[in-house]
C-alpha positions as CSV (number, residue, x, y, z in Angstrom):
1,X,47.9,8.2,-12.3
2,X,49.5,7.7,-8.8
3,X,50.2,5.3,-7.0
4,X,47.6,4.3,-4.8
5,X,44.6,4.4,-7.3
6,X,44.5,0.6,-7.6
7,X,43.8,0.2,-4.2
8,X,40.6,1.5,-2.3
9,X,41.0,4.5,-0.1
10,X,40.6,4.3,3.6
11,X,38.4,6.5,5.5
12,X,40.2,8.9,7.9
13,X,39.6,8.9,11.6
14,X,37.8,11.9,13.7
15,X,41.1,12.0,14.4
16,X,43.2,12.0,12.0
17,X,40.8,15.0,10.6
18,X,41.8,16.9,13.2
19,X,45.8,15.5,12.9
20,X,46.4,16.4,9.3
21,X,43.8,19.7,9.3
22,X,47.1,21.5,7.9
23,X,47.6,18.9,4.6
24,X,43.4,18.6,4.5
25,X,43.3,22.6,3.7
26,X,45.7,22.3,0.8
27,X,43.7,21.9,-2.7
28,X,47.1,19.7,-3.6
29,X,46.4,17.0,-1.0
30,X,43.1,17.7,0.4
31,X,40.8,14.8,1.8
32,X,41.8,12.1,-1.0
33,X,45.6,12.5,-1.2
34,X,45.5,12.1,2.9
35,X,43.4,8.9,1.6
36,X,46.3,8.2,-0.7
37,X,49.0,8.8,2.2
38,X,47.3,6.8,4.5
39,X,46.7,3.8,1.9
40,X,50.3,3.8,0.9
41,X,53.5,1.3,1.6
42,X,57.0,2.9,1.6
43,X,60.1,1.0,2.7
44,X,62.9,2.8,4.2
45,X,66.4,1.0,3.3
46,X,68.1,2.1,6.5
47,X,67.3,4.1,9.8
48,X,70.7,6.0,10.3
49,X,71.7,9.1,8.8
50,X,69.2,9.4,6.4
51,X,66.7,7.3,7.5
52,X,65.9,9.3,10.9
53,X,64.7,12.7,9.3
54,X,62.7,10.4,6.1
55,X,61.3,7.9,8.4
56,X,60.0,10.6,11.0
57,X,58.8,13.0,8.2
58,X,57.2,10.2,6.4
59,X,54.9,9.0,9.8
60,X,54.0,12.3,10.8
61,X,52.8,13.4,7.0
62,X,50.3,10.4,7.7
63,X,51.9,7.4,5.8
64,X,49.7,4.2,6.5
65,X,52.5,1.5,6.2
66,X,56.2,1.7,7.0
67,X,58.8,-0.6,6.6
68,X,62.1,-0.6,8.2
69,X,65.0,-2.2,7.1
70,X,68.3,-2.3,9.3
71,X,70.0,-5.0,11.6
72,X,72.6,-2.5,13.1
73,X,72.7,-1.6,16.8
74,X,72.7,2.3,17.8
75,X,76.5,3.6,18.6
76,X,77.5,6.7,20.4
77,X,78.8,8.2,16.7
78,X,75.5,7.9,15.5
79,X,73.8,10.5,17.5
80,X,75.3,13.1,15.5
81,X,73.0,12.8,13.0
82,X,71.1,9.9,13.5
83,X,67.9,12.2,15.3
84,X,65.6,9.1,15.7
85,X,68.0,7.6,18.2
86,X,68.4,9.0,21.7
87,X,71.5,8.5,23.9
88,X,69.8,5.5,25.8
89,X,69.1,4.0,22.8
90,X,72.9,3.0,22.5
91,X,73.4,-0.6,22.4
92,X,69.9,-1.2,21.0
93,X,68.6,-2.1,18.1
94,X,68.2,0.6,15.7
95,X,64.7,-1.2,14.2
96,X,63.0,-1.1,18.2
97,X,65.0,2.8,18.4
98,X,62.9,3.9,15.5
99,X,59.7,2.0,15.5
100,X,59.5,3.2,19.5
101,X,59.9,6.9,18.4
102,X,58.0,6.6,15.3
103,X,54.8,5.1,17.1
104,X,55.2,7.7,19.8
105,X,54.6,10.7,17.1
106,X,52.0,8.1,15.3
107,X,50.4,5.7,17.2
108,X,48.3,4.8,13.8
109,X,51.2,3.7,11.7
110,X,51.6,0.6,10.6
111,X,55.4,-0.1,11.3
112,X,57.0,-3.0,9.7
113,X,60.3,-4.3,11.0
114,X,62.7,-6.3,8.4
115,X,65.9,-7.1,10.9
116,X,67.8,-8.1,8.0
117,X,70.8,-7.1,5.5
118,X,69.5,-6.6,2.6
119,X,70.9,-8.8,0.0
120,X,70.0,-10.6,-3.3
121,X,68.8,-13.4,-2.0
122,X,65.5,-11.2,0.2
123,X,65.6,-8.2,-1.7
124,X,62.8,-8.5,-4.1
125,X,60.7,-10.4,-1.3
126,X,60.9,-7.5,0.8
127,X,60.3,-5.0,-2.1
128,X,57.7,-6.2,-3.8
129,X,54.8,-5.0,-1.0
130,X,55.8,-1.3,-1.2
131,X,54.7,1.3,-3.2
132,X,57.9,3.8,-3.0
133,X,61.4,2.9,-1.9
134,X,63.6,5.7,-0.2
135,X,66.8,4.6,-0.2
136,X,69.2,5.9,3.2
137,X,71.9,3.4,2.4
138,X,76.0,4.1,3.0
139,X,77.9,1.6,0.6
140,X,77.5,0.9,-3.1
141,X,76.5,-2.5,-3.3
142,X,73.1,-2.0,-1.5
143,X,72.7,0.7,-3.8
144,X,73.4,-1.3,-6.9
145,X,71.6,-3.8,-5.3
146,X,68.0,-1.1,-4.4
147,X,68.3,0.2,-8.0
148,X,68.3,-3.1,-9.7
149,X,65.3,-4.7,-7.2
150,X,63.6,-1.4,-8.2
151,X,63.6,-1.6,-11.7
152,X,62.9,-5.3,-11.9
153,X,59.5,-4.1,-9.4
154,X,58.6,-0.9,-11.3
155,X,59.2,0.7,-7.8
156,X,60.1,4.3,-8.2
157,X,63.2,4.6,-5.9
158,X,63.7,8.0,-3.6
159,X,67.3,8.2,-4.0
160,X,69.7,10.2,-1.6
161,X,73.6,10.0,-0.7
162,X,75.4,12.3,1.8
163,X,79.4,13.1,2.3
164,X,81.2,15.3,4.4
165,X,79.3,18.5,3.5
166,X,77.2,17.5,0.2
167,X,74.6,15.4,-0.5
168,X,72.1,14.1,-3.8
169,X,68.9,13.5,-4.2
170,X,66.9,11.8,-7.3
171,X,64.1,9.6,-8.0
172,X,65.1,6.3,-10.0
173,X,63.4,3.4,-11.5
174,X,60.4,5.3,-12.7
175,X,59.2,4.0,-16.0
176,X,59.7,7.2,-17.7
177,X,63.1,8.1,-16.1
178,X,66.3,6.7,-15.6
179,X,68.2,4.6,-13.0
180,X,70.8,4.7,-10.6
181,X,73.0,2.5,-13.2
182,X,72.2,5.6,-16.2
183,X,74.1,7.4,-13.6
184,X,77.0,5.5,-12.1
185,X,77.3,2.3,-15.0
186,X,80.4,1.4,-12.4
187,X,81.0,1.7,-9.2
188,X,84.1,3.4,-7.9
189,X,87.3,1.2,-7.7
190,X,87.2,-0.2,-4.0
191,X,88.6,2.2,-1.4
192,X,88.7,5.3,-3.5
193,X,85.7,7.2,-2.2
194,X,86.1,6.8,1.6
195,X,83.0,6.0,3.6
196,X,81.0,8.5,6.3
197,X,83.3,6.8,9.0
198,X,86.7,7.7,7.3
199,X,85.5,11.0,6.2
200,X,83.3,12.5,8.2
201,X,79.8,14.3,7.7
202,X,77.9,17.2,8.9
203,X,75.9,16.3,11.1
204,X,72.7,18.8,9.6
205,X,73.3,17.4,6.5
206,X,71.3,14.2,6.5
207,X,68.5,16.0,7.8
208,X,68.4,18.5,4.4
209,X,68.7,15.3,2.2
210,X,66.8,12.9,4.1
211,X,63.8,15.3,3.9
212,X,64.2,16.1,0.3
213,X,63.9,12.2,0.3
214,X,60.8,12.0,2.0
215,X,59.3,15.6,0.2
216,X,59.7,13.1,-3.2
217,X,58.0,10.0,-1.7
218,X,54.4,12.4,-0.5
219,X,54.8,13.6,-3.9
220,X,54.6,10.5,-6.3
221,X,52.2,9.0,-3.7
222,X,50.0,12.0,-4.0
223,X,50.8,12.5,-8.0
224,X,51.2,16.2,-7.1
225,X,54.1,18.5,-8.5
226,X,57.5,18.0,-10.2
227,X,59.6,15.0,-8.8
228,X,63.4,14.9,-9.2
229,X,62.9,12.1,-12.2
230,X,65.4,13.1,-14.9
231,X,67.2,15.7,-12.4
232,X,70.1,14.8,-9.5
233,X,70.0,17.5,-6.9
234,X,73.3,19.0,-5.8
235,X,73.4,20.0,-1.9
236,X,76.4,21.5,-0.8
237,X,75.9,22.9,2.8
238,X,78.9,24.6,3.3
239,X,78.0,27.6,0.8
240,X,73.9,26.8,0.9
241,X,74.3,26.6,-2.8
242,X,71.6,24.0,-4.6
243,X,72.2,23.0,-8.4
244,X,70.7,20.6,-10.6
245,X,71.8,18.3,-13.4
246,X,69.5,16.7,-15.5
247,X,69.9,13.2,-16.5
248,X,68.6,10.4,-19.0
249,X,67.6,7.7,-19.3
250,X,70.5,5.6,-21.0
251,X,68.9,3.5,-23.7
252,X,71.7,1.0,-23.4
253,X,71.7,0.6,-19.6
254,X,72.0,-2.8,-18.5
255,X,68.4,-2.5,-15.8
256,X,66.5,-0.2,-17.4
257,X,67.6,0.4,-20.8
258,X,65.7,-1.5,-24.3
259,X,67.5,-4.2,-23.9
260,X,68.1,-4.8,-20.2
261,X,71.0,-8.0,-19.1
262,X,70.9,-7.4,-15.9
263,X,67.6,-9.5,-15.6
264,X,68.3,-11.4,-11.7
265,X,70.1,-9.6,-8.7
266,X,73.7,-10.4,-8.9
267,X,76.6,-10.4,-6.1
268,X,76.6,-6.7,-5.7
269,X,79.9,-6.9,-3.2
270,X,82.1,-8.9,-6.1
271,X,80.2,-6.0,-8.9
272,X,81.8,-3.5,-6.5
273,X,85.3,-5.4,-6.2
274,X,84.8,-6.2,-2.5
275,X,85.1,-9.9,-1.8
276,X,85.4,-11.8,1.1
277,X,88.9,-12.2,2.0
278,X,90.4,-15.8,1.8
279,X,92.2,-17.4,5.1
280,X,95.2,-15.8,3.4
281,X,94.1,-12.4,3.3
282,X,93.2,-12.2,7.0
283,X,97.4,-12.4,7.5
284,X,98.4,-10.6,4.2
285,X,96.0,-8.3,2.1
286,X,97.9,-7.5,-1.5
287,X,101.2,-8.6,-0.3
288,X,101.1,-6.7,2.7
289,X,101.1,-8.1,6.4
290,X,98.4,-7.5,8.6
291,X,99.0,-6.7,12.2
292,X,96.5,-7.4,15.3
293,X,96.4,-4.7,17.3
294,X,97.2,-7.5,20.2
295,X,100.4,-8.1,18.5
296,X,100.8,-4.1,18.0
297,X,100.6,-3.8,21.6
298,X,102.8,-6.9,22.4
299,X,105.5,-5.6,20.5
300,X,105.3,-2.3,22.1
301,X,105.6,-3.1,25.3
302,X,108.5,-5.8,24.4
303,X,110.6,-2.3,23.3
304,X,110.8,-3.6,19.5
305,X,113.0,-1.6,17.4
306,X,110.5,-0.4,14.6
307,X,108.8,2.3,13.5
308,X,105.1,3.3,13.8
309,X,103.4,5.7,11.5
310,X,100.3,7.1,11.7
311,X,98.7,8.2,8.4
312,X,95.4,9.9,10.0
313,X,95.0,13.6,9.6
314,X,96.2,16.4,12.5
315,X,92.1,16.8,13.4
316,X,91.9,13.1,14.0
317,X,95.4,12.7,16.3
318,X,93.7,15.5,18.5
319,X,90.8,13.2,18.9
320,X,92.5,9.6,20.0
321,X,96.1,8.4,19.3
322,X,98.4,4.9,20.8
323,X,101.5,6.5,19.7
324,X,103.9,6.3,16.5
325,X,105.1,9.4,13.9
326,X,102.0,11.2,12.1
327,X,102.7,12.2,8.7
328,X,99.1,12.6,7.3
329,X,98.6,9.9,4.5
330,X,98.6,12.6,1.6
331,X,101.9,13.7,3.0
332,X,104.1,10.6,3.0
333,X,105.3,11.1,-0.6
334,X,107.5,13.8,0.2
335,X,108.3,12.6,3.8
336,X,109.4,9.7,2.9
337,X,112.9,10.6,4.1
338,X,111.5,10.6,7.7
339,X,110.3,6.7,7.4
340,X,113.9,4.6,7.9
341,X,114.6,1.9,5.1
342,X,116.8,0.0,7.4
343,X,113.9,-0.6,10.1
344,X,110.3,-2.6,10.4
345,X,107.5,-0.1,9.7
346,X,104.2,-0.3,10.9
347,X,101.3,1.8,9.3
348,X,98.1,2.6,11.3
349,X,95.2,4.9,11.0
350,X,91.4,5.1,12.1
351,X,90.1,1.8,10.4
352,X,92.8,0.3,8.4
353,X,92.0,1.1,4.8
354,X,94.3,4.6,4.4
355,X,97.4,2.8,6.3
356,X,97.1,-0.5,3.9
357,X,97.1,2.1,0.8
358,X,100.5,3.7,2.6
359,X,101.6,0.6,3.0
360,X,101.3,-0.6,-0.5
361,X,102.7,2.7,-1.4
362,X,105.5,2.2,1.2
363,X,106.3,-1.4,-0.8
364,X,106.0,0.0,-4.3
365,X,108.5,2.6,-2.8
366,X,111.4,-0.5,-1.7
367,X,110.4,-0.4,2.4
368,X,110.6,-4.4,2.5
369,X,109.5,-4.8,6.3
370,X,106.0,-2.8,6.2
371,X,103.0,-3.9,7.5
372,X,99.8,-2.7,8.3
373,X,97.9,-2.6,11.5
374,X,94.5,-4.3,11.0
375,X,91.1,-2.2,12.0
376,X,92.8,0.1,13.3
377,X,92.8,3.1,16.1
378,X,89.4,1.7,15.8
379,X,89.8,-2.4,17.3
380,X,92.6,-0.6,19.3
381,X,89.6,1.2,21.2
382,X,87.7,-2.5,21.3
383,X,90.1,-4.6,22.0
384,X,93.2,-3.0,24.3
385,X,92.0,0.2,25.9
386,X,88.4,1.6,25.9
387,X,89.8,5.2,27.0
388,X,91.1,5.8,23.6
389,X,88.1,7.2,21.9
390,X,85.9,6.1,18.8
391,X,85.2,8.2,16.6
């Protein structure tokens, strides 16, 4: 059974007989599973990385209804990887970005626009009218948070996740298979897998997952083939090397399992250890000051007698730096010699999350006057001087 057989089929267009000619000649898909592609509702969670190849792939195979969900704006980093976007797209929407180029290679797609984070309190709203979910997302929570929606839906969910030079792909959330949660019960202690933005990504790379993404979604619309239900596939573009590890489902799994207890979607930043921070915490984060780059700057140009190290690696002080001693933040163990005891240290690096971890270290360590500089080469670039570049 797939997917669309509850509904009834649309008739295709003169046109669209002569648009998918190439699927209509293939005894897999032939004139009913274009019927089925054209009849069917997916929802992409996210129109970046991941979402650009998936989304365009998706409306050119001839997918009737697609929904977008994403309330970021287009950035110049993006265009890396993010294809859908063009370079005078920056500053815009991403949502009018990719409905404007998706229309343009479709002008019969039905494109839905959710402008929205997608969160516990809208998820299953916005779920529940789709037939497939691919999910392009970057953090853990909105993971957490797709899988669980999912599985409370019966949604299969076209799973992918890129880093640096590898990337997975699965389907979760089937009724036969198993779940994001059979594969990652926890999420990772906050901080300890950095994000796309701290550690880079080939830029190719989202285009070999995010089309292995959307290759899953024709295929359990269509009800054709083998999808990745049971199996995680292993990219790793560096040596072009694909593996596969087969998974199951976890009978004791809190979504899917016999006895599920995750029955209502829960705060999926505090399940992942990220909370808000307090009044406190926007001055000192785990005992550690946190330094505007306004005050940075002030105390720079007053002459202060302190030290600034910058915990960033060589590639990244090539790209942008405002100064201070680089010892690379796996480094600063055995340089600790070349950080004076006797004088105020100040840790910075891209964002802020590697120089607070040095600066906990730095405390652990017996540095008393250590703090840490707040978002960052990044708010540096925002906020003081523009011509020290984001990346």
């Amino acid at each position: 059974m797939t997917l669309t057989d509850a509904v009834q089929l649309p008739e295709l267009s003169t046109d669209e007989l002569a648009r998918y000619s190439r699927h209509l000649i293939l005894p897999e898909v032939g004139m009913e599973g274009q019927q089925r592609l054209k009849a069917a509702r997916v929802l992409c969670v996210g129109t970046g990385g991941l979402g650009s190849p998936l989304a365009f792939y998706l409306a050119a195979a001839g997918i009737g209804t697609l929904g977008l969900v994403d309330f970021d704006v287009v950035d110049a980093s993006n265009l890396q990887r993010q294809i859908i976007h063009s370079t005078r797209d920056i500053g815009r929407k991403k949502l009018d970005s990719a409905a404007e180029k998706l229309t343009a290679l479709n002008p019969a797609l039905n494109v839905v626009k959710h402008e929205t984070m997608l969160t516990s309190e809208n998820a299953l709203d916005i779920l529940k009218d789709y037939d497939v979910v691919a999910d392009g997302t970057d953090n853990f929570p909105t993971r957490y948070l797709v899988n669980d929606a999912c599985v409370m839906l019966g949604i299969p969910n076209a799973y992918g996740s890129i880093f640096r030079f590898e990337g997975q792909a699965s389907v979760f959330a089937t009724k036969e298979g198993p779940c994001y949660r059979c594969l990652y019960p926890e999420p990772p202690p906050p901080g300890l897998v950095p994000s796309c933005a701290e550690g880079g990504v080939l830029g190719i790379l989202p285009g070999l997952v995010g089309v292995i993404q959307a290759t899953e979604v024709i295929k359990l619309i269509l009800g054709k083939g083998e999808p990745l239900v049971g199996r995680l596939l292993l990219v790793d573009s560096l040596s072009m090397r694909f593996r596969e590890l087969k998974l199951r489902k976890n009978p004791e799994c809190p979504a899917c399992g016999a006895h599920p207890t995750v029955t209502h979607l829960i705060d999926y930043q505090q399940f992942c250890g990220i909370a808000p921070p307090t009044p406190q915490e926007t001055t000192v984060k785990n005992g550690i000051p946190q330094m505007t780059v306004k005050e940075l700057k002030r105390k720079l140009d007053a002459g202060e007698d302190f030290q600034l190290i910058d915990v960033r690696e060589p590639y990244e002080y090539q790209i942008a730096q405002i100064g201070g001693k680089l010892i690379p933040q796996n480094d600063v163990p055995n340089r600790l010699a070349e950080i004076d005891r006797g004088r105020e240290v100040v840790v910075h690096c891209k964002s802020g999350g590697r120089s607070q971890r040095i600066a906990e270290f730095l405390k652990q360590a017996g540095y008393d006057n250590v703090s840490n500089v707040a978002g960052g080469i990044t708010a540096w670039s925002e906020e003081i001087d523009p011509k020290v570049a984001k990346y």
